[in-house]
N, C-alpha and C positions, 0 to 999 in steps of 0.2 A: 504494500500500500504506500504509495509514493504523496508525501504531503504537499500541498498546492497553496498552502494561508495565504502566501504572498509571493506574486508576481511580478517584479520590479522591472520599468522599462527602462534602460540603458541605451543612450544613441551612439550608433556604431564609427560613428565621425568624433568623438569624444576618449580619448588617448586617458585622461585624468579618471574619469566617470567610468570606464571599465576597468580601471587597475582597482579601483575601488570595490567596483561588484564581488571580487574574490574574497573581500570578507565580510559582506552583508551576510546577515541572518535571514535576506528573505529567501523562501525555499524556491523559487524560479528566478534566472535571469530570463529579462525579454531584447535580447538585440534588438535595435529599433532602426529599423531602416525606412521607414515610413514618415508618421508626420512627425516626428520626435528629431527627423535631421533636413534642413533647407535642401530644395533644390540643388542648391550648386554644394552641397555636400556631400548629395548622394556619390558619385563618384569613391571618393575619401572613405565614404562608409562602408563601399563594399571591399574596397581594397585592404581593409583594418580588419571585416567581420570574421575569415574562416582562420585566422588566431588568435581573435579572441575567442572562438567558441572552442580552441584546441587546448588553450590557456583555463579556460574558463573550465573545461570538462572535467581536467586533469586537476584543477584546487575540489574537486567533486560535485561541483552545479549541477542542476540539470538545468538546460538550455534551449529556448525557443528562441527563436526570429520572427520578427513581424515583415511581411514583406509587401512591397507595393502592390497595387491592384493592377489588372491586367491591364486595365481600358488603358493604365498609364505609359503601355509600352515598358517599360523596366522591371516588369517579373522574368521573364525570360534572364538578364545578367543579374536579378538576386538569386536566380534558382542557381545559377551556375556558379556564386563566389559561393554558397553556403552550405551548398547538399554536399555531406561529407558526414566521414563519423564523429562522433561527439552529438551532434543536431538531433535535438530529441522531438521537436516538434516545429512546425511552422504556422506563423499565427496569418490571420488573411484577412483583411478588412472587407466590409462593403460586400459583401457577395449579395446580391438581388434575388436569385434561387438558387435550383440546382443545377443547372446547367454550369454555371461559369465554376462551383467546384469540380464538377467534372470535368472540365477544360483545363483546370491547376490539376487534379488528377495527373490528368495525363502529362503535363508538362514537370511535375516533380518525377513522376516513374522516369521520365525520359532521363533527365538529370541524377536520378542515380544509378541508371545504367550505364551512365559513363564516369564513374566513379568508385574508385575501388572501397571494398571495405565495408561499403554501403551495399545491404540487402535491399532489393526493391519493394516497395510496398511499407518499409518499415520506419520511415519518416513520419511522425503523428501530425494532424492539422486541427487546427482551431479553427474555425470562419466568428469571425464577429457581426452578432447581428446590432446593427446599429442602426437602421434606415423600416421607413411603415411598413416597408414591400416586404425585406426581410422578415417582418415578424411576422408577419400573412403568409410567408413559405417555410417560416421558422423547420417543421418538420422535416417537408423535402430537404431540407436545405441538409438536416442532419441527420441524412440517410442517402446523400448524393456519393459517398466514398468510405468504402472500411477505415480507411487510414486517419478518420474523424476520431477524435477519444473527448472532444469538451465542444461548448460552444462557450461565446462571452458577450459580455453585454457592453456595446458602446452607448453608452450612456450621451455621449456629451453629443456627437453626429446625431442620435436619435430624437434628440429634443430640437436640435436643431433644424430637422427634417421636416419636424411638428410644426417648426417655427414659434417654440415656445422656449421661456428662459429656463436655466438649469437652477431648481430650488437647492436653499439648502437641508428639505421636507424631503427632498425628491418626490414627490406626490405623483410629477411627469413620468414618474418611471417603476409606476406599482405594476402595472400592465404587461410591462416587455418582462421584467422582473420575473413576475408569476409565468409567464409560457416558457421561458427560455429555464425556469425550473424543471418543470413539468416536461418540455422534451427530453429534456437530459434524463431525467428520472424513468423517463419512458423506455427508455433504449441508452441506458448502462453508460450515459455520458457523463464528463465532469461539467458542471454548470459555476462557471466564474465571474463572479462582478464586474465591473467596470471601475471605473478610478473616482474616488472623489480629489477632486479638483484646491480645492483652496490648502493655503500652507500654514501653517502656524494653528491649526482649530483641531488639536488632538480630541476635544469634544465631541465636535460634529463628524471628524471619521470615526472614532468609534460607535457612535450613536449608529451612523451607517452601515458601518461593518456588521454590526448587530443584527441592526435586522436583515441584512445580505445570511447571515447564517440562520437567523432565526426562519427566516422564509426556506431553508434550504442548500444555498450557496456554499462550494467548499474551499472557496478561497477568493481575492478578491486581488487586482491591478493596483501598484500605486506607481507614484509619478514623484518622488525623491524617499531616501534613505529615513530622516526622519518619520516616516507613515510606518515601515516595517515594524517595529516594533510593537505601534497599539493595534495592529492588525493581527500579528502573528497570536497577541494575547486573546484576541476576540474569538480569534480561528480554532484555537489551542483550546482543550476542554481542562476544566478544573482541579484540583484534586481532591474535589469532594462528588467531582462528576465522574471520575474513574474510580470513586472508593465506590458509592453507589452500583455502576454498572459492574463492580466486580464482584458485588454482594449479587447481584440480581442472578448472573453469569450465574454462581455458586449456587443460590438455592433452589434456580428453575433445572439447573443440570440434574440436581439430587431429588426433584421433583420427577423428572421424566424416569427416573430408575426406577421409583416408587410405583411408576405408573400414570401419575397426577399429571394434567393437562396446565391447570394453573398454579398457584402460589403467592404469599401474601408476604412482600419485601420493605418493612418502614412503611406498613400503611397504603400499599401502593399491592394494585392485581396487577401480576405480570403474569400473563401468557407467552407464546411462540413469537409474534411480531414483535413483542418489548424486548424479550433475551435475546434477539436476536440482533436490534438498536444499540441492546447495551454490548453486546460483542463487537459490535462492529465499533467502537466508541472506545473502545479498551485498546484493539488493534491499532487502531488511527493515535491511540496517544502512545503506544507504544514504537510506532515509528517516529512520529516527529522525538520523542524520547533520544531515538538513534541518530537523531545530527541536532540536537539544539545543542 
Protein backbone atom coordinates (compact mmCIF):
# COMPACT_ATOMS: atom_id res chain seq x y z
CA UNK A 1 0.00 0.00 0.00
CA UNK A 2 1.86 2.88 -1.34
CA UNK A 3 0.95 6.31 0.60
CA UNK A 4 -0.24 9.22 -1.46
CA UNK A 5 -1.10 12.26 1.74
CA UNK A 6 0.94 14.53 -0.33
CA UNK A 7 1.74 15.29 -3.70
CA UNK A 8 4.20 18.20 -4.00
CA UNK A 9 4.54 19.93 -7.45
CA UNK A 10 8.19 20.75 -8.26
CA UNK A 11 8.85 22.80 -11.70
CA UNK A 12 11.22 20.80 -13.77
CA UNK A 13 13.16 24.21 -14.81
CA UNK A 14 13.97 24.89 -11.11
CA UNK A 15 17.66 23.44 -10.21
CA UNK A 16 17.08 24.87 -6.34
CA UNK A 17 13.31 23.43 -5.97
CA UNK A 18 14.35 19.83 -6.87
CA UNK A 19 17.48 19.41 -4.98
CA UNK A 20 15.15 20.36 -2.39
CA UNK A 21 12.28 17.78 -3.02
CA UNK A 22 14.87 14.86 -1.98
CA UNK A 23 14.11 15.70 1.57
CA UNK A 24 10.41 16.64 1.79
CA UNK A 25 8.23 14.51 3.77
CA UNK A 26 5.64 14.64 1.04
CA UNK A 27 5.05 11.18 -0.19
CA UNK A 28 4.98 12.05 -4.03
CA UNK A 29 7.08 14.40 -6.09
CA UNK A 30 5.09 15.89 -9.06
CA UNK A 31 7.74 17.03 -11.99
CA UNK A 32 5.95 19.84 -13.29
CA UNK A 33 6.29 20.52 -16.80
CA UNK A 34 3.08 22.19 -17.37
CA UNK A 35 1.74 25.24 -15.90
CA UNK A 36 4.18 25.34 -12.94
CA UNK A 37 7.05 26.28 -15.76
CA UNK A 38 6.75 29.45 -18.52
CA UNK A 39 6.66 28.96 -21.84
CA UNK A 40 10.13 29.80 -22.60
CA UNK A 41 11.11 27.35 -19.94
CA UNK A 42 9.75 24.42 -21.08
CA UNK A 43 12.75 23.64 -23.02
CA UNK A 44 15.20 23.94 -19.75
CA UNK A 45 12.58 21.70 -18.14
CA UNK A 46 12.79 18.95 -20.11
CA UNK A 47 16.24 18.98 -20.59
CA UNK A 48 16.65 18.90 -16.40
CA UNK A 49 13.46 16.24 -15.92
CA UNK A 50 14.97 12.54 -16.78
CA UNK A 51 17.66 13.39 -13.75
CA UNK A 52 15.95 14.59 -11.79
CA UNK A 53 13.44 11.64 -11.78
CA UNK A 54 16.87 9.27 -11.65
CA UNK A 55 18.15 11.40 -8.69
CA UNK A 56 14.87 11.74 -7.32
CA UNK A 57 14.12 7.65 -7.57
CA UNK A 58 17.22 6.73 -6.10
CA UNK A 59 16.91 9.32 -2.47
CA UNK A 60 13.54 6.66 -2.64
CA UNK A 61 10.47 9.17 -4.12
CA UNK A 62 8.18 7.93 -5.96
CA UNK A 63 7.72 10.16 -8.93
CA UNK A 64 5.17 11.50 -11.21
CA UNK A 65 5.34 14.02 -14.00
CA UNK A 66 2.71 16.34 -15.07
CA UNK A 67 2.91 16.79 -18.74
CA UNK A 68 1.46 19.05 -21.21
CA UNK A 69 -1.73 18.53 -23.11
CA UNK A 70 -1.61 17.29 -26.58
CA UNK A 71 -3.71 20.07 -28.24
CA UNK A 72 -0.38 21.99 -27.13
CA UNK A 73 1.86 20.16 -29.48
CA UNK A 74 4.70 19.27 -26.65
CA UNK A 75 3.40 16.00 -25.39
CA UNK A 76 5.14 14.05 -27.87
CA UNK A 77 9.13 15.78 -26.51
CA UNK A 78 7.71 15.37 -22.73
CA UNK A 79 6.91 11.77 -23.48
CA UNK A 80 10.31 11.32 -24.85
CA UNK A 81 12.72 13.29 -22.07
CA UNK A 82 10.62 11.36 -19.28
CA UNK A 83 9.53 7.66 -20.06
CA UNK A 84 12.36 5.81 -18.55
CA UNK A 85 12.75 3.91 -15.40
CA UNK A 86 12.32 5.46 -12.17
CA UNK A 87 8.77 7.36 -13.77
CA UNK A 88 6.10 5.90 -11.63
CA UNK A 89 3.21 7.62 -13.11
CA UNK A 90 2.25 10.49 -15.58
CA UNK A 91 -0.20 13.20 -14.60
CA UNK A 92 -2.24 14.78 -17.69
CA UNK A 93 -4.31 17.61 -17.56
CA UNK A 94 -7.53 18.67 -19.22
CA UNK A 95 -8.55 15.42 -20.99
CA UNK A 96 -12.25 16.24 -22.26
CA UNK A 97 -13.06 12.29 -22.51
CA UNK A 98 -11.99 9.33 -23.50
CA UNK A 99 -10.73 9.41 -26.51
CA UNK A 100 -7.78 11.81 -26.03
CA UNK A 101 -6.56 9.26 -23.14
CA UNK A 102 -6.55 6.84 -25.53
CA UNK A 103 -4.54 8.86 -27.82
CA UNK A 104 -1.79 9.48 -24.69
CA UNK A 105 -2.23 5.63 -24.41
CA UNK A 106 -0.91 5.06 -27.31
CA UNK A 107 1.77 7.60 -27.41
CA UNK A 108 3.32 6.76 -23.86
CA UNK A 109 3.33 2.79 -25.05
CA UNK A 110 5.09 4.18 -28.01
CA UNK A 111 7.69 5.93 -25.88
CA UNK A 112 8.52 3.07 -23.82
CA UNK A 113 9.10 0.93 -26.52
CA UNK A 114 11.82 2.64 -27.30
CA UNK A 115 13.34 2.80 -24.04
CA UNK A 116 15.11 0.28 -22.27
CA UNK A 117 14.27 -0.89 -18.91
CA UNK A 118 10.90 0.30 -19.28
CA UNK A 119 8.10 -2.41 -19.44
CA UNK A 120 5.33 -1.29 -21.75
CA UNK A 121 2.03 -0.79 -20.36
CA UNK A 122 3.69 -0.17 -16.90
CA UNK A 123 3.89 3.76 -16.74
CA UNK A 124 0.68 4.67 -14.33
CA UNK A 125 -1.53 7.91 -15.48
CA UNK A 126 -3.51 10.22 -13.71
CA UNK A 127 -5.98 12.59 -16.09
CA UNK A 128 -7.02 15.49 -14.07
CA UNK A 129 -10.52 16.33 -14.33
CA UNK A 130 -10.73 19.91 -14.14
CA UNK A 131 -13.00 21.38 -16.86
CA UNK A 132 -17.64 20.72 -16.82
CA UNK A 133 -17.03 18.32 -19.89
CA UNK A 134 -14.71 16.37 -17.86
CA UNK A 135 -16.94 15.71 -15.19
CA UNK A 136 -19.80 14.65 -17.51
CA UNK A 137 -17.33 11.86 -18.86
CA UNK A 138 -15.63 11.78 -15.56
CA UNK A 139 -16.28 7.68 -15.94
CA UNK A 140 -15.20 7.14 -19.40
CA UNK A 141 -12.71 9.12 -18.97
CA UNK A 142 -11.53 6.48 -16.05
CA UNK A 143 -11.88 3.58 -17.92
CA UNK A 144 -10.21 4.82 -21.36
CA UNK A 145 -6.73 2.90 -20.35
CA UNK A 146 -5.58 0.14 -17.71
CA UNK A 147 -2.57 2.19 -17.08
CA UNK A 148 -5.18 4.60 -15.07
CA UNK A 149 -4.42 3.94 -11.16
CA UNK A 150 -6.11 7.61 -9.74
CA UNK A 151 -8.00 10.45 -11.08
CA UNK A 152 -7.42 14.24 -9.56
CA UNK A 153 -9.22 17.12 -9.03
CA UNK A 154 -8.28 20.46 -10.69
CA UNK A 155 -9.92 22.57 -8.70
CA UNK A 156 -8.76 25.85 -9.70
CA UNK A 157 -9.33 25.36 -14.08
CA UNK A 158 -12.77 24.00 -12.87
CA UNK A 159 -14.08 26.91 -11.39
CA UNK A 160 -12.64 28.79 -13.65
CA UNK A 161 -14.41 27.00 -16.45
CA UNK A 162 -17.79 27.72 -14.38
CA UNK A 163 -16.53 31.17 -14.51
CA UNK A 164 -16.88 31.38 -10.89
CA UNK A 165 -14.27 32.45 -8.08
CA UNK A 166 -12.33 29.99 -6.02
CA UNK A 167 -13.80 30.12 -2.28
CA UNK A 168 -12.11 29.65 0.43
CA UNK A 169 -15.70 27.29 1.57
CA UNK A 170 -14.90 25.77 -1.78
CA UNK A 171 -18.69 25.37 -1.93
CA UNK A 172 -17.75 25.48 -6.03
CA UNK A 173 -16.33 22.32 -5.60
CA UNK A 174 -18.63 19.94 -3.55
CA UNK A 175 -19.96 18.46 -6.85
CA UNK A 176 -16.80 17.44 -8.90
CA UNK A 177 -15.53 16.47 -5.21
CA UNK A 178 -18.36 13.97 -4.78
CA UNK A 179 -18.15 12.12 -8.54
CA UNK A 180 -14.50 12.13 -8.81
CA UNK A 181 -14.92 10.06 -5.29
CA UNK A 182 -17.32 7.83 -6.21
CA UNK A 183 -15.57 6.86 -9.77
CA UNK A 184 -12.55 6.05 -8.17
CA UNK A 185 -14.23 4.12 -5.46
CA UNK A 186 -16.02 2.46 -8.23
CA UNK A 187 -13.39 0.84 -10.07
CA UNK A 188 -10.28 0.55 -7.41
CA UNK A 189 -8.82 4.10 -8.34
CA UNK A 190 -6.92 6.44 -6.01
CA UNK A 191 -9.05 9.61 -5.96
CA UNK A 192 -6.62 12.86 -5.12
CA UNK A 193 -7.51 16.51 -4.31
CA UNK A 194 -6.42 19.38 -5.94
CA UNK A 195 -4.36 22.03 -4.37
CA UNK A 196 -5.48 24.65 -2.16
CA UNK A 197 -4.11 27.79 -3.39
CA UNK A 198 -3.37 30.58 -0.73
CA UNK A 199 0.19 30.41 1.44
CA UNK A 200 0.44 31.34 4.88
CA UNK A 201 -3.51 29.87 6.02
CA UNK A 202 -2.29 26.55 7.79
CA UNK A 203 -6.04 26.90 8.98
CA UNK A 204 -7.88 26.96 5.88
CA UNK A 205 -5.76 23.99 4.36
CA UNK A 206 -6.37 21.90 6.93
CA UNK A 207 -9.96 22.62 7.21
CA UNK A 208 -9.79 21.55 3.54
CA UNK A 209 -7.74 18.77 3.64
CA UNK A 210 -10.24 17.52 6.17
CA UNK A 211 -12.83 17.24 4.48
CA UNK A 212 -10.82 16.08 1.17
CA UNK A 213 -10.58 12.96 3.44
CA UNK A 214 -13.53 13.06 5.40
CA UNK A 215 -15.44 12.85 1.81
CA UNK A 216 -13.04 10.16 0.86
CA UNK A 217 -9.98 11.44 -0.75
CA UNK A 218 -6.54 9.76 -0.03
CA UNK A 219 -4.22 12.25 -0.55
CA UNK A 220 -4.28 15.80 -1.80
CA UNK A 221 -1.67 18.34 -4.25
CA UNK A 222 0.06 21.06 -2.75
CA UNK A 223 1.96 23.84 -4.37
CA UNK A 224 5.04 24.70 -1.63
CA UNK A 225 6.93 22.69 1.07
CA UNK A 226 5.26 24.40 3.81
CA UNK A 227 1.56 22.73 3.10
CA UNK A 228 3.36 19.19 3.49
CA UNK A 229 3.37 18.89 6.67
CA UNK A 230 -0.40 19.82 7.83
CA UNK A 231 -1.44 17.70 5.01
CA UNK A 232 0.46 14.60 5.72
CA UNK A 233 -1.11 15.17 9.53
CA UNK A 234 -4.65 15.40 8.13
CA UNK A 235 -3.98 12.26 5.62
CA UNK A 236 -2.19 10.35 8.54
CA UNK A 237 -4.67 8.49 10.96
CA UNK A 238 -4.28 8.94 14.64
CA UNK A 239 -3.06 6.89 17.33
CA UNK A 240 -6.10 6.44 18.96
CA UNK A 241 -7.54 5.64 15.39
CA UNK A 242 -5.13 2.74 14.89
CA UNK A 243 -5.51 1.76 18.63
CA UNK A 244 -9.31 1.58 17.91
CA UNK A 245 -9.02 -0.38 14.43
CA UNK A 246 -6.72 -2.74 16.10
CA UNK A 247 -9.02 -3.43 18.98
CA UNK A 248 -11.84 -3.93 16.31
CA UNK A 249 -9.20 -6.14 13.81
CA UNK A 250 -8.90 -8.28 17.27
CA UNK A 251 -12.25 -8.82 18.51
CA UNK A 252 -14.29 -9.28 15.04
CA UNK A 253 -11.35 -11.92 14.01
CA UNK A 254 -12.01 -13.94 17.57
CA UNK A 255 -15.75 -13.33 16.67
CA UNK A 256 -15.70 -15.13 13.23
CA UNK A 257 -13.88 -18.36 15.13
CA UNK A 258 -16.77 -18.38 17.54
CA UNK A 259 -18.99 -18.37 14.62
CA UNK A 260 -20.42 -14.67 15.44
CA UNK A 261 -21.27 -12.49 12.47
CA UNK A 262 -21.12 -9.21 14.70
CA UNK A 263 -19.59 -7.94 17.98
CA UNK A 264 -19.69 -5.03 20.40
CA UNK A 265 -16.06 -2.88 20.39
CA UNK A 266 -16.33 0.42 22.92
CA UNK A 267 -19.85 0.79 22.32
CA UNK A 268 -19.75 0.41 18.78
CA UNK A 269 -21.41 -2.91 16.22
CA UNK A 270 -18.96 -3.99 14.12
CA UNK A 271 -19.74 -6.38 11.42
CA UNK A 272 -17.61 -7.44 8.19
CA UNK A 273 -17.68 -3.99 6.34
CA UNK A 274 -16.25 -2.06 9.71
CA UNK A 275 -13.36 -4.89 10.22
CA UNK A 276 -12.61 -4.69 7.29
CA UNK A 277 -12.27 -0.37 7.21
CA UNK A 278 -10.58 -0.85 10.24
CA UNK A 279 -7.97 -3.40 8.52
CA UNK A 280 -7.58 -1.41 5.99
CA UNK A 281 -6.73 1.75 8.36
CA UNK A 282 -4.17 -0.26 10.32
CA UNK A 283 -2.26 -1.28 6.91
CA UNK A 284 -2.38 2.23 5.42
CA UNK A 285 -0.75 3.57 8.97
CA UNK A 286 1.48 0.95 8.87
CA UNK A 287 3.06 1.80 5.68
CA UNK A 288 3.39 5.44 5.92
CA UNK A 289 4.97 4.19 9.51
CA UNK A 290 7.63 2.64 6.99
CA UNK A 291 9.06 6.12 5.44
CA UNK A 292 7.94 8.81 7.93
Amino acid sequence: MQPTRTLIFVPTNRENMIRRAHETPADVIVLDLEDGVAPDGKAAGRAAVRAAIESLKAAGKTVHVRINHIDTGMTKDDLTAIVGPGLDAILYPKPQGASAIRELDVLIREAEYHKEGVRPGTIGLIPMIETSRALLRCEEIALASTRIVGLAVGGEDYAADLGVARTKEATELVHIRNVVVNVCTAYGLLPLDGIYAPLGDEEGLRADATYARKIGFKGKYVIHPEQVGPVNDVFSPTAAEVANARAIVTAFDKAVTLGIGTVRVEGQMVDAPVAKRARELVAYAEAIGAIS
